[in-house]
C-alpha positions in Angstrom: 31.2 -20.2 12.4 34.1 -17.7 12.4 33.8 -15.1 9.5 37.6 -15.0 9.2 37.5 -18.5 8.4 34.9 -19.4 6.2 34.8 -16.2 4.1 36.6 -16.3 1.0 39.6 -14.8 0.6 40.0 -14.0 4.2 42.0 -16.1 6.6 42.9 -16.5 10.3 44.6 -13.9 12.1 47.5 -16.2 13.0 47.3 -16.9 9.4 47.3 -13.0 8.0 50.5 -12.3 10.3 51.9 -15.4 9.4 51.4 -15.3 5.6 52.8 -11.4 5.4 55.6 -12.6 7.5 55.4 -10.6 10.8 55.0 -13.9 13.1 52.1 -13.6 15.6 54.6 -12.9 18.5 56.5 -10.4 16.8 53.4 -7.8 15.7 51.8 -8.7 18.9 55.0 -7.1 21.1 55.3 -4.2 18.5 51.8 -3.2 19.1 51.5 -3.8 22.7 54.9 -1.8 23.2 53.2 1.1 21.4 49.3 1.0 22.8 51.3 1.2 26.0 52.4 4.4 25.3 48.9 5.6 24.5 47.4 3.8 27.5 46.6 7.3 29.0 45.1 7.7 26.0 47.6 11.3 25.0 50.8 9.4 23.7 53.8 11.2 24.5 53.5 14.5 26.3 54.9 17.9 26.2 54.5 19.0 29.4 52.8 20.1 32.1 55.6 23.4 32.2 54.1 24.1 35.8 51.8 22.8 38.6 48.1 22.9 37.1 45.6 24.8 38.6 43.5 22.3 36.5 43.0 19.1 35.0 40.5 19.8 32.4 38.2 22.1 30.7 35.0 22.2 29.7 33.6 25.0 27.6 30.0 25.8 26.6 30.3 27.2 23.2 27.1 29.3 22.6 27.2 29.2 18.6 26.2 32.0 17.0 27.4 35.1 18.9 25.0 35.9 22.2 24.3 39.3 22.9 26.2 40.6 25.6 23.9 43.6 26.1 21.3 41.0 26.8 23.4 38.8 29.7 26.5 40.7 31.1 27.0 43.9 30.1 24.2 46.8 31.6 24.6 50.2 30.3 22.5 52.9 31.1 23.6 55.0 28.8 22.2 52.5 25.7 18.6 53.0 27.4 18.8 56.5 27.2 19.6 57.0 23.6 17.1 53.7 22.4 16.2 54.6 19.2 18.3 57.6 18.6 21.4 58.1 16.0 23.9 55.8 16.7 26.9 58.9 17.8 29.2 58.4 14.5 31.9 59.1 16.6 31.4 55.4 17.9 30.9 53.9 14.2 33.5 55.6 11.8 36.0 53.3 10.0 34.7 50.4 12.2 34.0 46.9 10.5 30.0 46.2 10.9 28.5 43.2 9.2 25.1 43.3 7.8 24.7 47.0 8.9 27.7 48.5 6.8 26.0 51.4 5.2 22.9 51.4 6.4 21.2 54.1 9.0 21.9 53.4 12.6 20.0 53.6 15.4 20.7 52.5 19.3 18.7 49.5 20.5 18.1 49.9 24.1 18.3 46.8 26.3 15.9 44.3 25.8 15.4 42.8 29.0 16.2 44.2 32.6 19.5 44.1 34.9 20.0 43.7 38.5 23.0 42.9 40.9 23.5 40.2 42.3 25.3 38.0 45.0 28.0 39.8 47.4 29.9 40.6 44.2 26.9 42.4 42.8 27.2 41.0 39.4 24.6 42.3 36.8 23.4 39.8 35.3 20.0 39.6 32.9 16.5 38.7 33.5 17.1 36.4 30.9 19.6 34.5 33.2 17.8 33.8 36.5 20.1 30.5 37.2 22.8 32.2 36.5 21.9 35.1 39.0 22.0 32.1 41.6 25.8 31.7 40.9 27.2 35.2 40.7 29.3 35.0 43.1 31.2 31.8 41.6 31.3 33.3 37.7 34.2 35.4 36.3 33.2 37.5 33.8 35.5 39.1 31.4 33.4 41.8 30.0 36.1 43.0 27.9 36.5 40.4 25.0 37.5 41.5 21.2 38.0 39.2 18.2 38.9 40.3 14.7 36.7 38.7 12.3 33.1 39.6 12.3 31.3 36.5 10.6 30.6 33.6 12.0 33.0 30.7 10.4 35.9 32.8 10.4 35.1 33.9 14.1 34.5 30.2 15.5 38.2 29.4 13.9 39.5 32.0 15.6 38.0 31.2 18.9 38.8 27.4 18.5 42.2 27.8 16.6 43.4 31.3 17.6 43.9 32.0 13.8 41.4 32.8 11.3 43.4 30.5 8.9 42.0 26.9 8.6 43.0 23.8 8.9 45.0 24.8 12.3 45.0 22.4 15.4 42.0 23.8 17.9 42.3 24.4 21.9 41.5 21.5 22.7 43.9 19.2 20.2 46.7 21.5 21.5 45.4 20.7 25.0 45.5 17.3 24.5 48.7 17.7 22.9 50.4 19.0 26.0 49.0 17.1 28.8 47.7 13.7 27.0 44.4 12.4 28.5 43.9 10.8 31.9 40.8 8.5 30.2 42.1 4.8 28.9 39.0 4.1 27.0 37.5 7.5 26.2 38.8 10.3 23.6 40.9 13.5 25.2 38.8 15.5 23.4 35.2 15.1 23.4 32.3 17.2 21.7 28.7 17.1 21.9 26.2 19.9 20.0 22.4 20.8 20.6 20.0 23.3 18.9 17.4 25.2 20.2 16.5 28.8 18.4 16.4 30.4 15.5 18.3 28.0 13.1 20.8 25.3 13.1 23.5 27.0 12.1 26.2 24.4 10.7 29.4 24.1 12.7 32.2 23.0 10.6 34.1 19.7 12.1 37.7 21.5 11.5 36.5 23.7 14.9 38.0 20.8 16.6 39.9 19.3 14.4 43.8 18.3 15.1 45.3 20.7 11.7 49.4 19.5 11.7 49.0 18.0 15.1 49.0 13.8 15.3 45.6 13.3 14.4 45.1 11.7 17.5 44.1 14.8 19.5 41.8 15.8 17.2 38.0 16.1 19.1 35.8 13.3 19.0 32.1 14.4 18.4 29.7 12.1 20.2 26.0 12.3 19.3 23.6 13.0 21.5 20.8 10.8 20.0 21.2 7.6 18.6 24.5 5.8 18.1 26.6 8.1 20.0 29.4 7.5 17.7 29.3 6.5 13.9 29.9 2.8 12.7 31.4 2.3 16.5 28.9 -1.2 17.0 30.1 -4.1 15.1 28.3 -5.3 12.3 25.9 -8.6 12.4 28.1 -11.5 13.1 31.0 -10.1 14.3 31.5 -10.9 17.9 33.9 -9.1 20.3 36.6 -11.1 20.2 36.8 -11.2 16.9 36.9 -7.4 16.4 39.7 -8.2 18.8 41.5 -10.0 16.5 40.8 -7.9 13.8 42.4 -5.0 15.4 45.5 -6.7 16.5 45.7 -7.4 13.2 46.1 -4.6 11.2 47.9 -3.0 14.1 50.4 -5.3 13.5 50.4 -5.0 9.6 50.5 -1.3 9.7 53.4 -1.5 12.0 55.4 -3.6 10.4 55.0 -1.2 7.3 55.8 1.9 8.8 55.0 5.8 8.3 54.7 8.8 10.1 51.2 8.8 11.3 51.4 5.2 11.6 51.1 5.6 16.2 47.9 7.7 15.9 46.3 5.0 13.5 47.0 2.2 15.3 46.1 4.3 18.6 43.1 4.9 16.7 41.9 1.1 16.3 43.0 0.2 19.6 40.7 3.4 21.0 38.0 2.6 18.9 37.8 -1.2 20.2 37.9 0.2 24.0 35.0 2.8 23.2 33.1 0.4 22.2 32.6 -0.4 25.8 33.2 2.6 27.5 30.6 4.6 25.2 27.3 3.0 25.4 28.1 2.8 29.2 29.0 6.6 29.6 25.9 7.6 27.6 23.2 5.6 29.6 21.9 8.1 31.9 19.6 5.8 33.7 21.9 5.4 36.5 22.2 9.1 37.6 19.7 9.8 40.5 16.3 11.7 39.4 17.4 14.7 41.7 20.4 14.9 39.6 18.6 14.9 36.2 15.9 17.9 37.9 18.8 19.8 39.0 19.7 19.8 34.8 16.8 20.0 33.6 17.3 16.8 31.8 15.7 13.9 29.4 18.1 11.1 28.9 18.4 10.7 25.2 16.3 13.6 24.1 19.4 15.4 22.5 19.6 18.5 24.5 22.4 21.3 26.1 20.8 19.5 29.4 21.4 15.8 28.6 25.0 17.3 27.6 25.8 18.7 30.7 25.2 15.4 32.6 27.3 13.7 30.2 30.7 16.6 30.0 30.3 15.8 33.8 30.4 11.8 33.5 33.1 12.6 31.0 35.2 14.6 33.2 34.4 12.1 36.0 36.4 9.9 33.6 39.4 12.0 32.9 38.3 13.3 29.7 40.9 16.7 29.5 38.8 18.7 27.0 35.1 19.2 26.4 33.3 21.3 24.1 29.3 21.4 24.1 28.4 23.6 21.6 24.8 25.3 21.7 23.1 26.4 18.0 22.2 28.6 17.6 22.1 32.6 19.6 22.7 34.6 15.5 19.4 36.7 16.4 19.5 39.4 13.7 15.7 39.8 14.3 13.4 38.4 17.1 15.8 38.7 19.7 13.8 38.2 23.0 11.9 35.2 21.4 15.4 33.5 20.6 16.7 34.8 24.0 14.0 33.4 25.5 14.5 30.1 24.1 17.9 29.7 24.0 18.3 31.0 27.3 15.6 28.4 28.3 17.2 25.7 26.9 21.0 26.8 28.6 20.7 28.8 31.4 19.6 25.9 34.0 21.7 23.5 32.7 24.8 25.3 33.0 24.7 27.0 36.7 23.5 22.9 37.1 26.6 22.0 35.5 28.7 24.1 37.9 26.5 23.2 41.2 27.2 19.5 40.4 30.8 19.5 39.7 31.2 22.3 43.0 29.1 19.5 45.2 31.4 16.5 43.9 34.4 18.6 45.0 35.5 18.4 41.1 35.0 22.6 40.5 38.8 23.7 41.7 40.1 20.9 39.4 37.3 21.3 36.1 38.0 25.2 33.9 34.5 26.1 33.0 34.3 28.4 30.0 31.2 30.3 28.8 30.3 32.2 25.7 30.3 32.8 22.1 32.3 33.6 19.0 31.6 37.7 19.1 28.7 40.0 20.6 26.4 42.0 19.1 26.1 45.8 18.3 24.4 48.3 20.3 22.5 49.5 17.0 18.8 47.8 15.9 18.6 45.1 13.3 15.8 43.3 12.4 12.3 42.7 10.7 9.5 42.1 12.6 10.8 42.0 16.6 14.1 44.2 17.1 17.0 42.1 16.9 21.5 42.9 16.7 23.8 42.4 14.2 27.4 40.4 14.6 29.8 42.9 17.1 33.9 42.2 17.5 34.6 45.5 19.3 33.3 43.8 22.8 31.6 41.3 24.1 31.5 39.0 27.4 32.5 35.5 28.3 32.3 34.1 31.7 35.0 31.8 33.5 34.1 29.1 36.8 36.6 26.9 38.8 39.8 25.4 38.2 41.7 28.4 40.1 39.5 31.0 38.5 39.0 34.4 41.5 34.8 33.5 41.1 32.1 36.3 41.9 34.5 39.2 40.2 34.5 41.4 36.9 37.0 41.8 34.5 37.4 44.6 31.8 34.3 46.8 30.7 32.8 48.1 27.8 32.3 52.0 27.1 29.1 53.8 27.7 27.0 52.1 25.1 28.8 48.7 25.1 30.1 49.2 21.9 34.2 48.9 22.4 36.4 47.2 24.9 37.9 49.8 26.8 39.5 48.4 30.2 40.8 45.3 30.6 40.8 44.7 27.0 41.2 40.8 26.3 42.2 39.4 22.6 40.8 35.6 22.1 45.0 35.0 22.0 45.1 35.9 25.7 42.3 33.9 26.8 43.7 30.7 25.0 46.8 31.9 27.3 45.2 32.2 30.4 43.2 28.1 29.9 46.6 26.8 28.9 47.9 28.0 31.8 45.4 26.9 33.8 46.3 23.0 32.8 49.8 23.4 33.3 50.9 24.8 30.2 53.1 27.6 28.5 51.6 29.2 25.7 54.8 30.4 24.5 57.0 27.1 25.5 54.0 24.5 23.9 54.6 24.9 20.1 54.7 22.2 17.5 57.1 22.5 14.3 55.0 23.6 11.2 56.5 24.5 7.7 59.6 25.1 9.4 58.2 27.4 12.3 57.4 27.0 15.7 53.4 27.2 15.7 51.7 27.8 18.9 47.8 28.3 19.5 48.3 32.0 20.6 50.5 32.6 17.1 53.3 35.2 16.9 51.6 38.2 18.3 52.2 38.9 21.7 49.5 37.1 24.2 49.6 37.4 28.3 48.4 34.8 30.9 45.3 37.3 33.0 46.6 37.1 36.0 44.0 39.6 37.4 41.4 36.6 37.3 43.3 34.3 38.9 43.5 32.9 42.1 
């Protein structure tokens, strides 16, 4: 027995259209006209404004702020002083978080460096998977943001603007270029913990702000029903969610509204995921050499298990994906939170880029690396010695999708505390991705409160060309 029929108050489809005077065939075409448009799954696109040098990213979001004295960025100069004053001449008028007015003192490295690959990248001890890919990593030791705690920071990294409620990378991504998956999202996030805390992250970082809500990110779950209320309930069989859908396509249609294309898109996605989901998340078919390579557990929630599945995702023309990793905030304890963090990370991400590099899907995938800030080069903590939040430099690594690999960019001074060549503001390296995908930071804008609104803002922003290929 159908539920449509036999519940009260509830009829047919052909019925519903019918009564509310649409006519089957008319709401049918009107919806069908306008799914087509989204079949791609990014509506209408803005560009690309020039060939792409890729067709998607993925970025590996290490929450929290990972210490770039404890990956990238060797100084000898910070194991000389370890433990001394912190030179004021550094310090003075400078924004510090949790140290502001406190005694400072330098904090050697904790962990050793050495050079690797022909490109003689230093890279930790703490990274010994990434040593094995030096010479296909970009690192741009140089970074700066401007806000120094940690919600603030992640909207800046995900939005360019410390101002909330702006459309993230990845929506404006989306925006531009549509998506090349028919039954997936454009814009997929997963998220693991594994450290000192987990740190909330606050949906908005991907959200869509005054962009059609369409290209906002899609967070799928790691464990459990990958995506909320995305089964149907007991009783409801397939086609009739088909129905169902159609439906209310139709009805909204007919009644107009401005967002009305992204809701119905919406619906029509939902139904298709409901296939495409269960499937993509089912590691069991992936070879057991592949899972070793990771490091990974189908279904045990982790950065691993993610890894595999940003690669099935890009294998289905997913544009942008976002795994974010909670949580590397270690104001205390910092070699036991390296240690696990790094533990939990470091395989799974030189894994990440071996696979996609052996599938020939590396020159055409932008793999992004790293955090919302750094931290200082002055001792925090209680109990093991540990670093507080640090805007003035820090490091983030690029791979693939026409990055030069195996190369530095921009440096830190003596005791890694400010960006001092190849200085690089979040704003240009939201530039430089866009351009990777085909797009103009400066040409893709969207009309806001009567503005032009653009992820890299109104301040000046450049493409760095020195990193590319």
């Amino acid at each position: 027995m159908s539920p449509s029929m036999d519940h009260p108050g509830v009829s047919s489809r052909r019925t519903f259209l019918r009564v509310g005077g649409l006519g089957l065939g008319l709401g049918n075409m009107a919806l069908r006209s306008l799914l087509a448009e989204d079949a791609a799954g990014g509506g209408i696109r803005v560009g690309p404004h020039h060939a792409p040098r890729a067709r998607r990213v993925i970025q590996l979001y290490m929450s929290g702020g990972p210490s770039h004295l404890e990956t990238f960025d060797y100084k000898p100069g910070l194991d000389k002083l370890d433990g001394q004053p912190m030179p004021a001449s550094f310090t003075n008028g400078q924004p510090i978080a949790q140290l502001q007015g406190q005694a400072l003192k330098v904090q050697g490295h904790l962990t050793r460096f050495k050079r690797y690959g022909q490109s003689g990248q230093w890279i930790s001890d703490f990274l010994p998977y990434h040593a094995r890919m030096a010479d296909k990593i970009t690192i741009l030791r140089g970074m700066v943001t401007d806000q120094i705690n940690h919600d603030p920071a992640h909207t800046v990294m995900n939005t360019g603007t410390a101002i909330s409620g702006r459309p993230s990378m990845g929506s404006w991504i989306t925006y531009g270029l549509g998506s090349e998956a028919r039954d997936l999202p454009g814009f997929v996030v997963m998220a693991s913990f594994a450290g000192r805390n987990p740190q909330p992250i606050s949906q908005r970082m991907w959200g869509s702000g005054f962009l059609p809500t369409r290209h906002q990110g899609v967070e799928f779950r790691a464990q459990g029903d990958p995506v909320h209320y995305l089964t149907n309930p007991p009783g409801v069989s397939t086609s009739q969610q088909r129905e169902l859908v159609d439906a209310i396509g139709a009805i909204d249609l007919a009644r107009g509204g401005p967002d009305i294309s992204s809701r119905v898109a919406a619906y029509e996605m939902a139904f298709r995921m409901q296939a495409s989901v269960p499937e993509l998340m089912d590691l069991s078919g992936e070879t057991r050499e592949t899972l070793d390579l990771y490091g990974a557990r189908p279904g045990d929630g982790s950065f691993a298990s993610n890894c595999v599945t940003a690669r099935r995702l890009a294998e289905r023309g997913v544009r942008f994906i976002q795994l974010y990793h909670r949580d590397w905030d270690h104001h205390g304890d910092l070699v036991k939170f390296m240690n696990i963090c790094c533990a939990a990370t470091d395989r799974a991400a030189w894994a990440l880029v071996t696979d996609l590099e052996r599938r020939g899907m590396l020159d055409e995938t932008l793999v992004i690396w790293g955090g919302e800030f750094g931290r200082t080069p002055m001792f925090q903590g209680k109990g093991g010695p540990g670093r507080d939040h640090h805007i003035q430099g820090f490091s983030v690594w690029m791979a693939g999708g026409g990055v030069k690999p195996g190369m530095s960019f921009g440096g830190t001074d003596e005791l890694g505390y400010k960006s001092v060549e190849g200085v690089t503001r979040v704003r240009d390296l939201h530039a430089t991705v866009l351009h990777q995908v085909g797009l103009n930071h400066e040409r893709l804008s969207h009309k806001y409160q009567g503005l032009d609104a653009r992820l890299t803002g109104v301040e000046p922003a450049r493409v760095i060309r020195e990193i590319l290929a």
